[in-house]
N, C-alpha and C positions, 0 to 999 in steps of 0.2 A: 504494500500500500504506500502511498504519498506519504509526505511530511505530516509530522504530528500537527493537529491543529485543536486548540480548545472547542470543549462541545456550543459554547457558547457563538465561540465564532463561526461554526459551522453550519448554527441554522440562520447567521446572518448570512453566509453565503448562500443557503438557499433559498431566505427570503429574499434578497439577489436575484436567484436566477429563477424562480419563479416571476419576478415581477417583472425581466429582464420577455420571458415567455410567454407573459399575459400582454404585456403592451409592444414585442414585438421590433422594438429599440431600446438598445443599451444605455443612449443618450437619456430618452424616457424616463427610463428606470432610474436611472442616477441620479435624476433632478427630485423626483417623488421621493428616495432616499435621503436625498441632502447630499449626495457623494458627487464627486467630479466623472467625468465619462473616463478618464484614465485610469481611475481606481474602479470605479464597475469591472472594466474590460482585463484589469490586473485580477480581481479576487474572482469574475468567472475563471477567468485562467488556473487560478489556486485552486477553486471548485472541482474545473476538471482533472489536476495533476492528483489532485485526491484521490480519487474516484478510479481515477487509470481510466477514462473514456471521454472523450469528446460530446459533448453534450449539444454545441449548433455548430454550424456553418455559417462561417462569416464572408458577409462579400462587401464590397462594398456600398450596395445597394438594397440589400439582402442581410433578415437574419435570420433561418429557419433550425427550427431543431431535429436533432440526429436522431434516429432510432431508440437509442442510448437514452438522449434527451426526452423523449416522451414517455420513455418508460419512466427514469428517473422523474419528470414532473407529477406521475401521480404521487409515488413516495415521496417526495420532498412539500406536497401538499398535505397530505394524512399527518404527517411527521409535523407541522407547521400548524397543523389543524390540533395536533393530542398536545401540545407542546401547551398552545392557546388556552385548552381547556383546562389543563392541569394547573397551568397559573392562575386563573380563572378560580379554581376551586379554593386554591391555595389560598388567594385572596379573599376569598366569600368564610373559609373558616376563620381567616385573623380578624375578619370586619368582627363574624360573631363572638370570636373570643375576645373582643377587645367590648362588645355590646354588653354582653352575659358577665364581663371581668373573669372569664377562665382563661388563663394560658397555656396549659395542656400540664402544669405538672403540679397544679394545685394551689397556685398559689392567687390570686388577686390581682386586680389591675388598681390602679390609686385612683382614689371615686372623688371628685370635686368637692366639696362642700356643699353647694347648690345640688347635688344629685344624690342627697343623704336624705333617709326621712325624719321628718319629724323627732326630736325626740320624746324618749314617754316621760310620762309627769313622775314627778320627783315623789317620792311613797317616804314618811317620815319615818327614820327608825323606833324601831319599839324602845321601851321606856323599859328603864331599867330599875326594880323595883326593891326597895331597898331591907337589908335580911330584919332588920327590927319593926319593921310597919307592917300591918294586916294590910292586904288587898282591897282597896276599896271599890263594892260590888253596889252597884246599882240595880234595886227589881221594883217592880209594878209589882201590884196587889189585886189579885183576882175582884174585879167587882162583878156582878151578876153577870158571871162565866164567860169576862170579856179580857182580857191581857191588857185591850187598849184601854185608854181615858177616853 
């Protein structure tokens, strides 16, 4: 195989030559990228030395792709497609873990002030009652078989 290339850079070259495929000019491609047409036309080149095949035909009028090239376009699509969707997920569990305050090993996210509730009302501690004084007991007196007044 070709020179080592990071996995990262590799689906930039395919999202490269993919778009390189879709609109059919390099120049195209480059611009929708932000890349200069000499760096497209360098990293298809790294694409292909990769790969060990020629991916189009360049003319200079012309840029169709190789046999090579259509097979490799759908894999370099699907591959572009699960890559999407994965980050995608990725992203959709960190929104909720950061929603919920879980971050996968237990611990909490730091909650605003404003996003606390209420606190509960302060409950007086009990009375502490002292060993030489009787309890002082409050009762109602049954009046005609009523508890209340």
């Amino acid at each position: 195989m070709g020179p080592a290339v990071k996995t990262l850079d590799a689906f930039e070259l395919m999202r490269l030559f993919v778009r390189i495929a879709e609109t059919g000019s390099l120049t195209t491609a480059a611009q929708s990228l932000a890349i200069s047409q000499p760096t497209a036309s360098r990293q298809l080149k790294q694409l292909e030395q990769l790969l060990g095949a020629q991916l189009m035909r360049r003319s200079t009028h012309e840029l169709t792709l190789t046999d090579s090239g259509n097979h490799f376009l759908e894999d370099a699509r699907a591959m572009l497609a699960q890559w999407e969707t994965s980050l995608d997920t990725l992203r959709n569990e960190r929104r909720l873990a950061y929603q919920t305050g879980f971050n996968g090993k237990g611990f909490v996210r730091e909650v605003p002030v404003e996003e606390l509730p209420p606190p509960a009302p302060v409950v007086p501690a009990p009375t502490r009652i002292e060993p030489d004084t009787e309890p002082q007991i409050e009762s109602k007196a049954v009046v005609q078989g009523s508890l209340f007044d």
